[in-house]
C-alpha distance (Angstrom), angle and dihedral (degrees) to the residues before:
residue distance angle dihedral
X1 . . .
X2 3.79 . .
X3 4.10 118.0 .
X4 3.44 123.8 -142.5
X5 3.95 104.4 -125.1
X6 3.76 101.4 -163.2
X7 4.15 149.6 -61.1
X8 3.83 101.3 -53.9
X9 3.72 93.8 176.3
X10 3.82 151.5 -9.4
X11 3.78 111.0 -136.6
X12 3.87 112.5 -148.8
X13 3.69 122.1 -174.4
X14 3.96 121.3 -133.8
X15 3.63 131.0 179.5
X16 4.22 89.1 -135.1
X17 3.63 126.4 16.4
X18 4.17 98.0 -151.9
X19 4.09 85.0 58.2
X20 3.49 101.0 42.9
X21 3.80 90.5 43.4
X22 3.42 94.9 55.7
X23 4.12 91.0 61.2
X24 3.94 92.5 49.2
X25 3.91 103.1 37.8
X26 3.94 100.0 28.0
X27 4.26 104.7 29.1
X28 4.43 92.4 22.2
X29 4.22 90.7 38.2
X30 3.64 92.4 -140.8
X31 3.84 119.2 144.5
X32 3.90 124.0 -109.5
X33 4.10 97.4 -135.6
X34 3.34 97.1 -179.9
X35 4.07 140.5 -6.9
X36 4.13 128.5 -165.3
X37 3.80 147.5 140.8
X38 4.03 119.0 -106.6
X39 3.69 96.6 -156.6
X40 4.47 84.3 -170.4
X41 3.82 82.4 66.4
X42 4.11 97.5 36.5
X43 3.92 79.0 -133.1
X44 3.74 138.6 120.3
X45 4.00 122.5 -140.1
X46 3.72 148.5 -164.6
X47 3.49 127.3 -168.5
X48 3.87 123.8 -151.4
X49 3.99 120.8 178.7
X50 3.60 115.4 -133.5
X51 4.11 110.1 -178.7
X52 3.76 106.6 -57.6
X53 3.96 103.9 -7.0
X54 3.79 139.9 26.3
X55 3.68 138.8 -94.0
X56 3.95 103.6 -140.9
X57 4.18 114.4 -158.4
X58 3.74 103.5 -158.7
X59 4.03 123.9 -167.4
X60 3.73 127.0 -170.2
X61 3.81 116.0 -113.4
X62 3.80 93.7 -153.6
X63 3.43 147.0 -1.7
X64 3.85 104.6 -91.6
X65 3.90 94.3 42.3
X66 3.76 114.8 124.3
X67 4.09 89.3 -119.9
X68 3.96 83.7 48.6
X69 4.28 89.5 54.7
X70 3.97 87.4 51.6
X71 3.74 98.7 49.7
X72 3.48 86.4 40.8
X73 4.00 98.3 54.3
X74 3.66 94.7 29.1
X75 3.80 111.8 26.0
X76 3.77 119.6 -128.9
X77 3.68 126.8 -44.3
X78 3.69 138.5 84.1
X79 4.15 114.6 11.5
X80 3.64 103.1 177.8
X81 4.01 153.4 -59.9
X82 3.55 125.7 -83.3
X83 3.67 115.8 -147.2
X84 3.71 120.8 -170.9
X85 3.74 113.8 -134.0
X86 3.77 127.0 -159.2
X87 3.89 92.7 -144.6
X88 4.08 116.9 16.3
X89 3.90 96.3 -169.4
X90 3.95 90.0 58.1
X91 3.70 100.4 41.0
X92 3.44 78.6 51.2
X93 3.31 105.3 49.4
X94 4.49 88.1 42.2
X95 3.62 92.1 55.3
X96 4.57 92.2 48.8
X97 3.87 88.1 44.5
X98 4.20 82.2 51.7
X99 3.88 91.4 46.4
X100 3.54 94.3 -114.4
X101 3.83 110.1 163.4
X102 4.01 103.7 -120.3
X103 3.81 104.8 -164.2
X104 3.84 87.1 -154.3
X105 4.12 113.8 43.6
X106 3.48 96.2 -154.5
X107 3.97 134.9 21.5
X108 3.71 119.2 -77.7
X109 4.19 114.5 -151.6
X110 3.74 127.7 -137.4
X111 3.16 125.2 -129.4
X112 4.06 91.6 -109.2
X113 4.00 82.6 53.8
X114 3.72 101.4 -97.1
X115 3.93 114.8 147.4
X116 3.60 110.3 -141.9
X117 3.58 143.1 163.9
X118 4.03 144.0 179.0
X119 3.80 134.3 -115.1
X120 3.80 114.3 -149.0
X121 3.82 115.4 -116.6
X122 3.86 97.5 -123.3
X123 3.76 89.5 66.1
X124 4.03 96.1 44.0
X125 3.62 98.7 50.8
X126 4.09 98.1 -95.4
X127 3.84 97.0 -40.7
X128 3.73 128.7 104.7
X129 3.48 114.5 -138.5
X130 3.34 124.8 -172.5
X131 4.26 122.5 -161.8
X132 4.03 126.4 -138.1
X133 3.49 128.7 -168.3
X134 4.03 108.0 -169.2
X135 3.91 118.2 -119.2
X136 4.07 108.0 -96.1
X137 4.42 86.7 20.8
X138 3.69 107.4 131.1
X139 3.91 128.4 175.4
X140 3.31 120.8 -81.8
X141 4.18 111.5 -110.6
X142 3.84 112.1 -100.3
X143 4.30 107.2 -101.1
């Protein structure tokens, strides 16, 4: 069975990334580490550690993205939770046996080779969580 290891990031959605990061790196004094499109997600990011984990900024590319439908409905804010999993393909395969609603069947990887995947809101009480297991993670070997 996979573990979850710990909060890698806190996704927060924001109708333009140059504004937003001008409150969290300039007013806040946190650092951007790192900023990029994921074309798989239509979506725009930047990442900026905070102690242990991340706080991801996230920006539609277009109109009919799915980031672009949330901000649209619900107006900028928190997106989701990143957990990071030990082993992807099990957690995955725990939560389907469970009937958890996975909005993406099977893994999706990042361009920095992260495997990752979401968890529909109806089956986490409201929240969308998405899943991460860290280029060159493996599972631990059973005791």
């Amino acid at each position: 069975m996979s573990r979850s290891l710990k909060i890698n990031h806190v996704a927060l959605v924001v109708q333009e990334l140059e504004s937003a990061l001008k409150f969290w790196c300039d007013d806040l004094g946190l650092n951007l580490e790192s900023q990029h499109d994921v074309p798989a997600e239509e979506s725009r990011v930047a990442y900026l550690p905070i102690g242990d984990s991340q706080i991801e900024l996230v920006e539609p590319l277009n109109d009919d993205s799915g980031v672009a439908r949330f901000l649209s409905k619900r107006g900028p804010g928190m997106h989701h939770l990143c957990l990071e999993v030990e082993d992807l393909d099990a957690m995955a395969e725990r939560l389907r046996t469970r009937g958890v609603r996975l909005i993406n069947e099977s893994p999706r990887l990042g361009a920095d080779g992260t495997r990752y995947l979401f968890v529909h809101p109806q089956s986490t009480g409201g929240v969308l969580l998405e899943l991460y297991q860290l280029p060159g993670s493996a599972p631990s070997p059973p005791p």
